[in-house]
DOLOTOR-919064 format. One line per 8 residues: their letters; for each residue x, y, z negated of C-alpha. Coordinates in steps of 0.2 Angstrom, whole numbers. Layout:
BEGIN
a) X:Y:Z; ...
//
This chain:
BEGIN
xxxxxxxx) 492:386:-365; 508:395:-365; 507:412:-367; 521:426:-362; 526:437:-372; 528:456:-369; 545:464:-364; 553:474:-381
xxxxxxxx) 566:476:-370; 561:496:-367; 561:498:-387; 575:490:-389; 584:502:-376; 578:516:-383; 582:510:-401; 601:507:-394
xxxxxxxx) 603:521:-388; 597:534:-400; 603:526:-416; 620:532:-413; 616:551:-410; 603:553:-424; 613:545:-437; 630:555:-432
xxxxxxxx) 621:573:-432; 628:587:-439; 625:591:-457; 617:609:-465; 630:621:-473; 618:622:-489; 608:608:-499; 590:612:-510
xxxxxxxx) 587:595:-519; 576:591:-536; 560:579:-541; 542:583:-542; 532:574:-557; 515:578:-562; 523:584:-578; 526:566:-585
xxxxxxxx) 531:554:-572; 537:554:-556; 526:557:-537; 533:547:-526; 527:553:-506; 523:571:-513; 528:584:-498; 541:597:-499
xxxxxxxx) 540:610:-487; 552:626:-482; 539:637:-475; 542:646:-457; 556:631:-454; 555:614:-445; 563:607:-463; 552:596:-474
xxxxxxxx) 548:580:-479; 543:566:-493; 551:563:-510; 556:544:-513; 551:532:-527; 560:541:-541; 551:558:-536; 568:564:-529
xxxxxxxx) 570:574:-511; 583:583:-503; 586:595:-489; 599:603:-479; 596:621:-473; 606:636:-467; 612:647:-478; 598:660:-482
xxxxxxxx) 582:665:-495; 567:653:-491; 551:648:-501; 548:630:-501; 530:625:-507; 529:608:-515; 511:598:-514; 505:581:-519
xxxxxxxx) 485:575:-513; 472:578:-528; 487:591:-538; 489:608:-533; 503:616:-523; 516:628:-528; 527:640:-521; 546:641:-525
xxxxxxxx) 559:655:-519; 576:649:-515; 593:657:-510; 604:642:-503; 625:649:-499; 636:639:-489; 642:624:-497; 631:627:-511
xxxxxxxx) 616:612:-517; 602:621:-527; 593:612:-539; 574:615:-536; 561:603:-548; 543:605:-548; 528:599:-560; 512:598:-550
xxxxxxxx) 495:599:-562; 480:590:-554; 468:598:-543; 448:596:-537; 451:609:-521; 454:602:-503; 473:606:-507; 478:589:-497
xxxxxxxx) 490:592:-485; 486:582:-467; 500:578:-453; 485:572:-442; 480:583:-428; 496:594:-428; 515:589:-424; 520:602:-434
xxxxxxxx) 523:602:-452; 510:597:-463; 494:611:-469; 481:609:-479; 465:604:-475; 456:620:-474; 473:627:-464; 472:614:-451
xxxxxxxx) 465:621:-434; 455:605:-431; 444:593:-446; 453:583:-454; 447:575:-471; 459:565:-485; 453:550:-491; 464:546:-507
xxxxxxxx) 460:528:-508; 469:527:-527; 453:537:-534; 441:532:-522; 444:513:-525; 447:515:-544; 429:521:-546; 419:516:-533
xxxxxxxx) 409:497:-530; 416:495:-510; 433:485:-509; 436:486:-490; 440:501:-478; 424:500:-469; 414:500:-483; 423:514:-493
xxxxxxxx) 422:524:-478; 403:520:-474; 400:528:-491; 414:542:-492; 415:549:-475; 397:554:-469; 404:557:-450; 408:536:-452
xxxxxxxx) 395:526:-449; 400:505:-452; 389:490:-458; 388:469:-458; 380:461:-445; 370:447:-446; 366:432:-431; 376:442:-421
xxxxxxxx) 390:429:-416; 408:437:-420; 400:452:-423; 397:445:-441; 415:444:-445; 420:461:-439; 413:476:-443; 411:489:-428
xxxxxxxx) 413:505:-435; 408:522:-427; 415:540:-428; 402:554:-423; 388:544:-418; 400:535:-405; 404:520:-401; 417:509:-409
xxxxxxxx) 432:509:-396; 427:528:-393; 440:531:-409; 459:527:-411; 466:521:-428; 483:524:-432; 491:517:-445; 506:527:-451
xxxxxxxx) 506:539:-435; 508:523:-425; 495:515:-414; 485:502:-419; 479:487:-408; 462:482:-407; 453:465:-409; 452:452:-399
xxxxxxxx) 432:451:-399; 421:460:-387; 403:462:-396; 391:455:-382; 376:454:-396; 361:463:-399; 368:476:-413; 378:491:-413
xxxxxxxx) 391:494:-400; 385:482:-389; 396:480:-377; 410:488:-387; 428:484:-391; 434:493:-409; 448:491:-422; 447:480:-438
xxxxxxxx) 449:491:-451; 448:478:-464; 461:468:-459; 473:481:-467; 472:478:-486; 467:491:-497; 479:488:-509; 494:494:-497
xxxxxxxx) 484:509:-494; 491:526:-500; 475:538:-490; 466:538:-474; 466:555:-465; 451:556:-453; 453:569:-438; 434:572:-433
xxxxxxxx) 438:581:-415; 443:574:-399; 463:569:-398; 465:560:-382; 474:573:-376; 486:571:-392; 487:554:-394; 480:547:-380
xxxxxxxx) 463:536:-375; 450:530:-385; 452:546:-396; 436:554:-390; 428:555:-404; 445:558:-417; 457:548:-427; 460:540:-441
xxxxxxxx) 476:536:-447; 480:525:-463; 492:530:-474; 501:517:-482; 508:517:-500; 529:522:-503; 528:518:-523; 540:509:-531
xxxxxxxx) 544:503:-551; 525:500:-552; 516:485:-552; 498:485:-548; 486:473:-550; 465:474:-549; 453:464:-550; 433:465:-544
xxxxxxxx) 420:453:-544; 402:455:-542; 386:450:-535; 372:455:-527; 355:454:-542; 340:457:-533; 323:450:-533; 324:451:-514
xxxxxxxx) 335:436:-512; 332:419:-509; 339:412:-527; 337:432:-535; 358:432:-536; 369:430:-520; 383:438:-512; 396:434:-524
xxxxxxxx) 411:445:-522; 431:442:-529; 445:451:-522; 464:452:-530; 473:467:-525; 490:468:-528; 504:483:-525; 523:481:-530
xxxxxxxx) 537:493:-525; 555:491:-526; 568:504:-522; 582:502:-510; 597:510:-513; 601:526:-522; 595:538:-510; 577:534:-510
xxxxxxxx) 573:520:-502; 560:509:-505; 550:491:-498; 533:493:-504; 520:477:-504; 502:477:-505; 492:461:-503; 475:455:-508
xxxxxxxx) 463:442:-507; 447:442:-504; 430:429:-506; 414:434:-500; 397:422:-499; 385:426:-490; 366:434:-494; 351:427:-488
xxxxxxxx) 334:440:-483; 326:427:-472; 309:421:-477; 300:405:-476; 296:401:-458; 279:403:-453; 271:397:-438; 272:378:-430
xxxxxxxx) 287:368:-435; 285:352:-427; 273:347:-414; 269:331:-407; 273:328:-386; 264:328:-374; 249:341:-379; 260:350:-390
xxxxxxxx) 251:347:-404; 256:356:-423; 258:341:-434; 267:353:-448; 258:349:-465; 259:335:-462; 278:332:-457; 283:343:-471
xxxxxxxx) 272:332:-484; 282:315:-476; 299:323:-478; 292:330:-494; 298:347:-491; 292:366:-488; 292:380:-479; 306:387:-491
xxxxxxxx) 318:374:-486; 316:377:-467; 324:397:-466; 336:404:-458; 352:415:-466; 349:433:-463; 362:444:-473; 380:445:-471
xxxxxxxx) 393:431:-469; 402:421:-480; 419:427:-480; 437:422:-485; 452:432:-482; 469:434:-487; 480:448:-481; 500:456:-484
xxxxxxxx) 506:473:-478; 523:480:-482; 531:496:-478; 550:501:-481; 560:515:-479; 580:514:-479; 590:531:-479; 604:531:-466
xxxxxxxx) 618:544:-465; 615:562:-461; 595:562:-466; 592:549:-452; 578:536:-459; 576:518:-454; 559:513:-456; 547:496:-455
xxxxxxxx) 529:492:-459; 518:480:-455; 506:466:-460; 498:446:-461; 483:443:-460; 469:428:-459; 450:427:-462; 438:413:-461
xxxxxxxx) 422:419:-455; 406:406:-458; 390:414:-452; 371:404:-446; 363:405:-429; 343:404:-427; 336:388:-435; 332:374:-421
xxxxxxxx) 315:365:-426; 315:349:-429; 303:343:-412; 313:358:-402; 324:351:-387; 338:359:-393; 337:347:-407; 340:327:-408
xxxxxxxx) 329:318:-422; 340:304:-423; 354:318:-429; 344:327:-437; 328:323:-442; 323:341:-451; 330:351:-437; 345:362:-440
xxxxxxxx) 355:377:-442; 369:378:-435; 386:387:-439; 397:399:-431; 415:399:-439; 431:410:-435; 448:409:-439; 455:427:-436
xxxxxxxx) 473:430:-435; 482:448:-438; 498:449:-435; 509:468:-433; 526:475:-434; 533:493:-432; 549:499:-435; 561:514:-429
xxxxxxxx) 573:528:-434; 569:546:-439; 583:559:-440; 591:574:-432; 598:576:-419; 604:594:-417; 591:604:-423; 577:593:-416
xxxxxxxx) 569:581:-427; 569:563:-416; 558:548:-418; 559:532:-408; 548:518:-414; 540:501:-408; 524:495:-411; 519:479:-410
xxxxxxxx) 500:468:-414; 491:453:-412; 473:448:-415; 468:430:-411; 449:425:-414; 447:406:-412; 427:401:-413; 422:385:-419
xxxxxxxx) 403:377:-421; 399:367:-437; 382:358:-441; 378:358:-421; 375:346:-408; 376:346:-389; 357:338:-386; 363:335:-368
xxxxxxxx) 373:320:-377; 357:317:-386; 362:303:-402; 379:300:-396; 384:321:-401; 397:326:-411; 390:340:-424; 407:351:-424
xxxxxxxx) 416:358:-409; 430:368:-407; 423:382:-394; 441:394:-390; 441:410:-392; 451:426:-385; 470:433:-390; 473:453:-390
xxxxxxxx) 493:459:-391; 497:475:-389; 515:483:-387; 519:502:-392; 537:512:-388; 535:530:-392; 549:543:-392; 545:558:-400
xxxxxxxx) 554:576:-401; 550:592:-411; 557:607:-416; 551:624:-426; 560:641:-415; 559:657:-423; 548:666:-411; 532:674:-414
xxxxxxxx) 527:669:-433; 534:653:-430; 534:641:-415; 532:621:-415; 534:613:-400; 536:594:-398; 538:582:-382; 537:564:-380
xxxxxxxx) 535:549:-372; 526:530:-373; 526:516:-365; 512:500:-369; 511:484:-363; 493:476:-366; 488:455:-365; 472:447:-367
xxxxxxxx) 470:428:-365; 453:418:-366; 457:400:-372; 445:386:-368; 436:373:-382; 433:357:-382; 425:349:-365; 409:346:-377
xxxxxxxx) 408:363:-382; 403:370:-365; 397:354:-354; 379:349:-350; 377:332:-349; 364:329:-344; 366:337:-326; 367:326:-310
xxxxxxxx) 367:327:-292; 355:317:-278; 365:305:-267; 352:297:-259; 336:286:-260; 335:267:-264; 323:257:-253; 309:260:-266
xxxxxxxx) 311:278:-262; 317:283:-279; 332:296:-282; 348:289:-282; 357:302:-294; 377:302:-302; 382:312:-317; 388:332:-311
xxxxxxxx) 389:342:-324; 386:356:-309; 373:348:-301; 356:355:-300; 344:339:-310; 341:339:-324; 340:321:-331; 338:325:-351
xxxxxxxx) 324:330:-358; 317:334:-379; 303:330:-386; 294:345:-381; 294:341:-364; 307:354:-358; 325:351:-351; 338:350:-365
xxxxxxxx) 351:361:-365; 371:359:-363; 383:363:-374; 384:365:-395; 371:374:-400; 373:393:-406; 389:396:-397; 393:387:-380
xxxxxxxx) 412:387:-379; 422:396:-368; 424:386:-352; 440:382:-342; 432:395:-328; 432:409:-342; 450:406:-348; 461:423:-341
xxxxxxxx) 477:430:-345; 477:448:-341; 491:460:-345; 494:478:-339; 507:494:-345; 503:510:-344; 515:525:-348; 513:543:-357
xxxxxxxx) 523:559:-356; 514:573:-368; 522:592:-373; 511:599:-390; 513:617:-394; 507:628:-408; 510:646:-410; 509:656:-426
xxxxxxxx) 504:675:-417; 505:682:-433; 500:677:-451; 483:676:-447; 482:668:-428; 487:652:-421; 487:646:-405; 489:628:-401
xxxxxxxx) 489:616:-385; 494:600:-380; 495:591:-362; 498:573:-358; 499:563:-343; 497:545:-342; 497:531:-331; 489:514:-330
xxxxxxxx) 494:501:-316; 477:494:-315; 467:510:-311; 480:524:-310; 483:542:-319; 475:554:-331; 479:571:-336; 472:578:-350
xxxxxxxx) 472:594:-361; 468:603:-378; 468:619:-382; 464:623:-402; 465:640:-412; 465:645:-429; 461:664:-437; 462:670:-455
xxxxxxxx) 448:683:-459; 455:684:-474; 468:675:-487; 456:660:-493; 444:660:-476; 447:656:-458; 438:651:-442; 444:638:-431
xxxxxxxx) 441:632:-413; 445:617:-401; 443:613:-383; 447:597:-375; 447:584:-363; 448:568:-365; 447:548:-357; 446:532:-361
xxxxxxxx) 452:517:-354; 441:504:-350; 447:488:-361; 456:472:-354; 442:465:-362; 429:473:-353; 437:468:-336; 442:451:-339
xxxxxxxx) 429:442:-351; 419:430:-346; 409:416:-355; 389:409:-355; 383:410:-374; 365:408:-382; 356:425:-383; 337:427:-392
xxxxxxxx) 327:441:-382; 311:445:-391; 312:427:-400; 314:418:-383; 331:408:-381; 341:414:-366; 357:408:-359; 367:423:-354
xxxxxxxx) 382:422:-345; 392:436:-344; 403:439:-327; 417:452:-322; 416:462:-312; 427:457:-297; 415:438:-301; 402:433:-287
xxxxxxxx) 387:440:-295; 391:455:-299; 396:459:-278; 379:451:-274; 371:465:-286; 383:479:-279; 392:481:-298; 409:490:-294
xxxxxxxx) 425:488:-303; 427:497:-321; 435:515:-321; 440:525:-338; 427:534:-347; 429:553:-345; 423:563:-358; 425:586:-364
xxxxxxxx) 424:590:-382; 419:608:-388; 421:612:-409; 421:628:-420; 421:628:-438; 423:640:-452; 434:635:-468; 435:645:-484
xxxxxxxx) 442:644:-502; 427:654:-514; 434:652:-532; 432:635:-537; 423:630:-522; 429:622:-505; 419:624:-489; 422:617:-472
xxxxxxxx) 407:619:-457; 411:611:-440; 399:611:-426; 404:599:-411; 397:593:-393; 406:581:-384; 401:575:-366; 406:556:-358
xxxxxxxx) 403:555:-340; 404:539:-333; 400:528:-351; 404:507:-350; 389:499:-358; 385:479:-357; 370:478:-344; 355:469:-348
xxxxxxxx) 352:452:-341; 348:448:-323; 340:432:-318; 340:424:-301; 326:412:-292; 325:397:-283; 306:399:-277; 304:396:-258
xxxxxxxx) 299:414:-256; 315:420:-267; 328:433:-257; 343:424:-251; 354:434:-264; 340:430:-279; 343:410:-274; 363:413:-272
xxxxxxxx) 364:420:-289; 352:406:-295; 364:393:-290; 378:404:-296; 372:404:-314; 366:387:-316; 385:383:-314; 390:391:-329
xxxxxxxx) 377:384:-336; 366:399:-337; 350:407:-334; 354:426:-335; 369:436:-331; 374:452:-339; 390:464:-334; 402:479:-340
xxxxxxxx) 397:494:-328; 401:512:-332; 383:515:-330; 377:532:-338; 382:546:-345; 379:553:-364; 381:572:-374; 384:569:-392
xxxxxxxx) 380:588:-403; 383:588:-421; 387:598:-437; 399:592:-453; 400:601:-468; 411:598:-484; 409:607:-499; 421:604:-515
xxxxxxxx) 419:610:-533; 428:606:-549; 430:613:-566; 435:609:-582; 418:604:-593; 420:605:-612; 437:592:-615; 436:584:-599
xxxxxxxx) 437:589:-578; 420:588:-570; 421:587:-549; 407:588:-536; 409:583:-518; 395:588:-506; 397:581:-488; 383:580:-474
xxxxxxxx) 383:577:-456; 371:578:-441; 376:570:-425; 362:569:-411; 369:557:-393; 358:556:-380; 360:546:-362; 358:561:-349
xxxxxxxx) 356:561:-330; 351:544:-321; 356:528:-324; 370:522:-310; 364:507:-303; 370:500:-286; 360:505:-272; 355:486:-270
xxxxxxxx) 347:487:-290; 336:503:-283; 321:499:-294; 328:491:-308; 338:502:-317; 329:495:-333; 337:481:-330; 355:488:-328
xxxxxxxx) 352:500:-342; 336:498:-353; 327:506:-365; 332:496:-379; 349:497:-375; 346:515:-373; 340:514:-394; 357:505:-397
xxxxxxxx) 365:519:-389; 357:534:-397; 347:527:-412; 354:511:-421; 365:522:-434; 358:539:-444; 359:553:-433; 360:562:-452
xxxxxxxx) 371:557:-469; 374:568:-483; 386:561:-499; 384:570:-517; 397:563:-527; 399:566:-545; 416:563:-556; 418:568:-574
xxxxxxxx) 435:559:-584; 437:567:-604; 450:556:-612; 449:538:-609; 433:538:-601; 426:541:-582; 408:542:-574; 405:542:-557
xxxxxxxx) 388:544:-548; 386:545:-531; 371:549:-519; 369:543:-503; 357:550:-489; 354:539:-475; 343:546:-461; 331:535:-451
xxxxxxxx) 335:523:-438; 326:516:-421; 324:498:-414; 318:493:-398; 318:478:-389; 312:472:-370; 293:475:-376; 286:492:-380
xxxxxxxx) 276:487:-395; 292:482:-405; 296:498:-404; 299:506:-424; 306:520:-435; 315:517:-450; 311:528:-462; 326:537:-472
xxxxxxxx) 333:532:-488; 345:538:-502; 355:524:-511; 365:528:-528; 380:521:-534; 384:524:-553; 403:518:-565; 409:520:-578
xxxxxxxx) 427:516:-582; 437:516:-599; 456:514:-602; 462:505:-615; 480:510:-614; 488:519:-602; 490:503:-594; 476:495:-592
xxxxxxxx) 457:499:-589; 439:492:-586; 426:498:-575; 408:493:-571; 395:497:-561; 383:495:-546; 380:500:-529; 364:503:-526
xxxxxxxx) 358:502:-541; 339:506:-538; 339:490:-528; 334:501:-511; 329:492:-496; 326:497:-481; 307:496:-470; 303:480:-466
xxxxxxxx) 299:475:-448; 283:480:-447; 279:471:-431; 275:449:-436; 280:447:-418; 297:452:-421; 302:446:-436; 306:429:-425
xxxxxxxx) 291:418:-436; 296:429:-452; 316:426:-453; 320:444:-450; 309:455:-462; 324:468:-460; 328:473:-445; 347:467:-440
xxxxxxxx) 346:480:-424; 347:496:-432; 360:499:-446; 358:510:-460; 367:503:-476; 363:484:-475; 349:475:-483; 358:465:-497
xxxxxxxx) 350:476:-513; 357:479:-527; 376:474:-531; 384:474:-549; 401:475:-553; 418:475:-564; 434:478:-561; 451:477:-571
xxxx) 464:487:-568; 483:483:-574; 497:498:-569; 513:495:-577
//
């Protein structure tokens, strides 16, 4: 298929036409220059601020900044994350350059200083009008078990809620992720201040975010991040949609001179596995800088490798496993005693997916005349995903003997591609700071079926197929303006604007993949009276039947492919224009509020607005306040995928095929076209400095009108006494080759309340630095009002919108997590103990009595690290070192004949146990 590219050519307009002015603007009369160290060596990417000007900004590799400023006496403050800040005076003249160093000591206060949320310069965490928490991944990753984003953040950042899935399709391979108890598209990821694209996949599964579309967060490397700054309050009208329930922007790494190597390997030990140790884990993490130039430039590379083998929580299947035809019946001591097998060796894999992945990011910055800045980032990426579908019994007619004999379990596998690229120029031009930048990203997720069959082929099957899969690109150009004016206390205002090009394809697989062979169509009778039938793979006969006496299904098994019918190339643009301002009233007042306008040509406008407010009660206290609304724009995704996949409902295989909304089916249900989400955000906090101690309380409510959800599945009927629209739809779905349909529909509407707290302490203890961290949240969503079904679904509103999807809505991640994290370091040596409090969890499925409650549970993470040499260092440890598990399913009739002892519905923190580790550390 050839795809088309997005236009660059408004970037590269922008770029043309804005190079020459910002790197030909007018120098300062005076210069303040210097390094900042911690005392030793060099910070690279520490912030040096002129307070009550719009001058600031980072030092380069070798520690060094400078400024140009007006003549006049200023106080610069000079900060760095986990060191304290100072505050310098300075007296520039005319012509004059000032030598201003700085040594920074370490710090345990929230001193971080945060550009998320704000346009203005950067303030610290307990300054900033909104939430925001720093994630310094150097320290977390140098202490902690978890390697990837996801799962740091799942463990650091109590308001983030991410685990694996397991029989879940692509879900398996991707994480979904949630912010505030919402769903995974209903945050926006940035990475350096820039959009980033989502994936391709669209998680039609029963897990969390069904329905969803989110950002891959462990596609970026950890290795080639420097922090994550987490904005925990609504930003779409900052930043734009999906930023209902905040940000979070990556940071990535500047360093240079400094080569970074680590190394982690583990393995899950638990007596809950299948061979008591599986899971094993490897990743290579690498970071390398060099410095560009004299000036301080730099091209910075982080790059890892990852390997990941599955885990295994299934049990011995219980129940028949092969029954003799007709009559049904269970011959299944006696097959296994002829095959001289067991119930252990007829399982399924419950647990996480076998992984392999490699990934490179590299950012650069190069000076350019007059304090204009050229900069570039961006990243590879490829994974191959390997995850197992239900088991197919051997006498099931999903199953061909004469393949295999033992039944099977089939496959899915994934090759994910990442591709991104941004680059622009920062500078002056006049006394307003410019930025113009384009974004670009790609996610590619090709499907492919391993250890399968099509039983519609019957012996003659192939056992791999290659089943398509769907492409994502997204292109970003922002311009972006601001300027601090000496009115008031200080007054930030910045403009801009942005224009984004979105595509998504569906690519088709293999003819064998999707077709039912075993389909045909009556063309007459002979003169015995017998059918006269052809080969249709639409036709209405089925002509193929299993040893059970039912009608063998078309297609590989686990993962139909996509057809030619589903195949789509989608693209639309839409365009922003946004003006943010913040006054400082006085020293202790500010006053902030941002507007922005943006249009879609698939759906129209949306004008939305925020309003936030900060007041200091004292020096070391504040309270703070926000008001917003926000949107978000149904995904291309959403509108435009299509396909027929396997789906299990209460243990009974269903084919589902889901159908946009402009598609036949969904105008004979009444389902209209998909329209953005709408949602208002309310928060107020209080922040405070006591001594050694840090506190942040923040209570939120955020409401979504007009929520897209994934519908549950709607079945026609072919009976004589069927409606006309039941039989249509009937007919319909038996030519995608499907026996349900299921839909996107902005169907209800939901109110998420909630509290997060944050609580710091750190001291010195006897020769060494002791820090606490105490973070908690409570986040409560609920579906309110009716469900929106079409007049003609009158009456079957638990269809459209059911109560189990209603549990993954509201109950399938803790409503409550609170984190206790305990560092101590005294010469070479470091402990780390964390705590974890996970709160209970609900699952529900199409029958009442499945319902259950999952009891809380706290899991506990213990290191300890030595360093040899300044140079190099050993760690070792576990996460969850108690071997906690959650409840067990307590209901047999949903643990689908004893494969799924843990539920795969509702996510806490995973059910893979106890997970031992090492890691080596080289810094040169």
């Amino acid at each position: 298929m050839k795809r088309p590219k997005p236009s660059f050519r408004p970037s590269l307009l922008l770029l043309t036409c804005l190079i020459t002015y910002i790197s030909h603007a007018q120098a300062q009369t005076g210069m303040i220059q210097g390094t900042v160290t911690d005392g030793k060596a060099p910070l690279a990417g520490a912030t040096v601020q002129i307070e009550r000007t719009n001058k600031g900004g980072y030092t380069n590799a070798a520690g060094g900044y400078s400024l140009s400023i007006s003549p006049g006496t200023y106080t610069v403050t000079f900060s760095y994350i986990g060191y304290a800040s100072q505050r310098k005076p300075v007296t520039v003249a005319a012509g004059q350059t000032v030598q201003l160093d700085a040594a920074l000591s370490s710090s345990t206060t929230m001193n971080e200083l945060v550009v998320l949320g704000s346009r203005s310069l950067p303030r610290t965490q307990t300054e900033t009008p909104v939430p925001v928490d720093v994630i310094d991944i150097k320290r977390v990753a140098a202490d902690a078990p978890q390697v990837s984003v996801n799962q740091i953040l799942n463990y650091v950042a109590p308001s983030f809620s991410s685990g694996t899935q397991t029989v879940a399709d692509g879900t398996d391979h991707i994480d979904p992720a949630s912010l505030r108890g919402l769903g995974p598209d209903q945050v926006l990821v940035l990475v350096n201040g820039k959009r980033r694209y989502n994936t391709a996949l669209v998680n039609v599964n029963g897990t969390f975010g069904r329905g969803a579309v989110g950002t891959d967060l462990n596609a970026i490397p950890t290795a080639a991040i420097d922090r994550i700054e987490i904005l925990r309050d609504g930003a779409a009208a900052q930043y734009g949609s999906d930023a209902i329930a905040g940000v979070i922007n990556i940071i990535l790494k500047n360093s240079v001179n400094r080569l970074n190597v680590s190394v982690t390997t583990g393995a899950n030990v638990t007596p809950q596995s299948v061979d008591n140790i599986d899971g094993q884990t490897v990743q290579t993490a690498v970071n390398y800088g060099i410095p560009v130039g004299d000036k301080g430039g730099f091209i910075n590379f982080g790059g890892s490798y990852d390997y990941r083998n599955y885990t295994n929580r299934s049990g011995p299947w219980q129940g028949p496993i092969y029954r003799t035809y007709p009559g049904g019946a269970d011959r299944t001591d006696s097959f296994l005693l002829a095959n001289n097998k067991t119930r252990d060796d007829i399982r399924m894999r419950v647990g996480q997916s076998k992984l392999r992945s490699g990934q490179l990011f590299v950012n650069a910055s190069i000076p350019m005349e007059n304090d204009a800045e050229f900069y570039l980032f961006g990243g590879l990426g490829y994974r191959n995903g390997q995850a197992a579908g239900v088991y197919r019994l051997p006498s099931d007619s999903r199953n061909v003997l004469d393949i295999y004999p033992l039944g099977f379990l089939p496959e899915i596998h994934s090759d994910i591609y990442d591709k991104s690229l941004a680059f622009g120029i920062r500078g002056n031009l006049g006394k307003w700071k410019v930025d113009v930048s384009n974004t670009y990203g790609q996610n590619q997720f090709i499907f492919s079926v391993e250890n399968s069959l099509n039983a519609s082929l019957e012996k003659a099957s192939p056992t791999h197929f290659n089943a398509g899969g769907p492409v994502f690109a997204q292109n970003t150009t922002n311009l972006d303006f601001s300027q601090r004016f000496d009115v008031l206390e200080g007054l930030d205002v910045a403009f801009g604007a942005e224009y984004r090009f979105e595509r998504y394809q569906l690519v088709a697989g293999a003819e064998n993949s999707y077709t039912d062979y075993g389909r045909a169509t009556k063309i007459g009778e002979d003169v015995n009276g017998n059918d006269i039938l052809v080969p249709d793979p639409q036709g209405a006969i089925n002509t193929k039947f299993g040893p059970d006496g039912t009608a063998r299904a078309g297609g590989a098994q686990v993962f139909p492919g996509f057809r030619p019918e589903n195949t789509v190339n989608a693209a639309r643009s839409a365009i922003a224009g946004y003006v943010d301002v913040e006054a400082n009233i006085s020293n202790a007042f500010l006053l902030g509020g941002a507007l922005r306008f943006e249009n879609y040509n698939d759906f129209g406008s949306t004008l939305n607005g925020k309003l936030t407010a900060r007041y200091k009660l004292s020096e070391n206290t504040a309270l703070r306040a926000s008001g917003s609304t926000g949107f978000r724009a149904p995904s291309l995704h959403q509108r435009f995928y299509s396909s027929t996949s396997t789906l299990f409902v209460d243990g009974v295989a269903y084919e589902v095929g889901t159908f946009t909304n402009d598609s036949r089916p969904a105008q004979l249900l009444g389902i209209p076209a998909l329209k953005p989400e709408k949602s208002q955000s309310l928060s107020a906090g209080f922040t405070g400095a006591f001594g050694k101690f840090n506190l942040t309380v923040d209570g939120y409510y955020t409401r979504i009108n007009d929520r897209i959800v994934y519908t549950d599945q709607f079945s026609g009927s072919n009976a004589p006494n069927a409606s006309p629209v039941d039989k249509e739809i009937y007919q319909l779905l038996l030519l995608a080759n499907a026996n349900r349909a299921a839909f996107f529909a902005n169907a209800i509407n939901s109110e998420t309340r909630g509290v997060d707290l944050v609580l710091t302490y750190g001291t010195r203890l006897g020769a060494g630095h002791f820090r606490a961290d105490l973070a908690g949240t409570y986040s409560y969503t609920q579906q309110v009002g009716d469900v929106k079904a079409s007049a003609k679904l009158a009456g079957k509103e638990n269809i459209y919108f059911s109560r189990a999807s209603r549990i993954y809505l509201e109950r399938s991640v803790p409503r409550e997590k609170i984190n206790l994290t305990l560092t101590y370091n005294i010469k070479r040596f470091n402990v780390f103990v964390r705590n974890v409090y996970f709160g209970s969890v609900e699952e529900a499925t199409i029958d009442p009595a499945f319902f259950q409650t999952y009891q809380p549970k706290v899991v506990t993470d213990v290191a300890v690290g030595y360093r040899f040499t300044p140079a190099i260092k050993l760690s070792i440890g576990a996460n969850n070192v108690f071997d906690i598990y959650p409840d067990k399913v307590s209901n047999p009739n949903n643990t689908n004949n004893n494969q799924f002892l843990y539920s795969r519905r509702a996510t806490q923190f995973g059910y893979n146990g106890r997970f031992l580790f090492a890691r080596l550390e080289l810094n040169l």
